[in-house]
N, C-alpha and C positions, 0 to 999 in steps of 0.2 A: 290187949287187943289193939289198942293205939299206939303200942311200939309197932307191929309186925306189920301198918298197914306204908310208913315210910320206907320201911325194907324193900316191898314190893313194888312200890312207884320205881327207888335205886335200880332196883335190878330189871326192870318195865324199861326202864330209862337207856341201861345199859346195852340191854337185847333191841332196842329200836336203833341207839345211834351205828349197832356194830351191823345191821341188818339195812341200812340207810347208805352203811360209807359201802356196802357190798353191791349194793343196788348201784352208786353212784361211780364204784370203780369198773363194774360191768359195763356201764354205758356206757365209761370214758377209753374202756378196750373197744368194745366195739366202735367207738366213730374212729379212734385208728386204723382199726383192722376193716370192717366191713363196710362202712359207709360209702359209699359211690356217688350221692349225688347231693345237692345241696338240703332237699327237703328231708331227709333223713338224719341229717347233722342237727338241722335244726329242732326235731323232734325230740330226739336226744338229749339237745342242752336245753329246753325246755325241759323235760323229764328231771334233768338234773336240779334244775331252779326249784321246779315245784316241791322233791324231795327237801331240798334243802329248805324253802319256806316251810314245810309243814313241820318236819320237824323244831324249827325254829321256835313257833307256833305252836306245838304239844310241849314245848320246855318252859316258855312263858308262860302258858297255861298252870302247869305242873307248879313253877315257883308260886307263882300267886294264889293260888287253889291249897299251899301251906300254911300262907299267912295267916287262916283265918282260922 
């Protein structure tokens, strides 16, 4: 039972970061493509930050949450 619960954090892990860089590469077409004015850019790259903090954030979580 404590092999399979590492497995599933890796592939928890795997499916967050490839669902993260999807979310962030959407944003980053969009403020190409559709953005028109300043406050929508910046909504954006705020969107983008916070993806990236949290992930950040759920991965230090994860390593430390091993150690013990």
């Amino acid at each position: 039972m404590h092999n399979k619960k590492p497995g599933l954090f890796k592939l928890l892990e795997i499916v967050i970061i490839l669902l993260v860089s999807i979310l962030i590469i959407t944003n980053l077409l969009y403020i190409k493509d559709a953005c028109t004015n300043k406050h929508c850019i910046t909504t954006n790259l705020l969107t983008i930050i916070l993806l990236v903090w949290a992930t950040a954030f759920w991965l230090v979580v994860i390593k430390h949450s091993d150690t013990k």
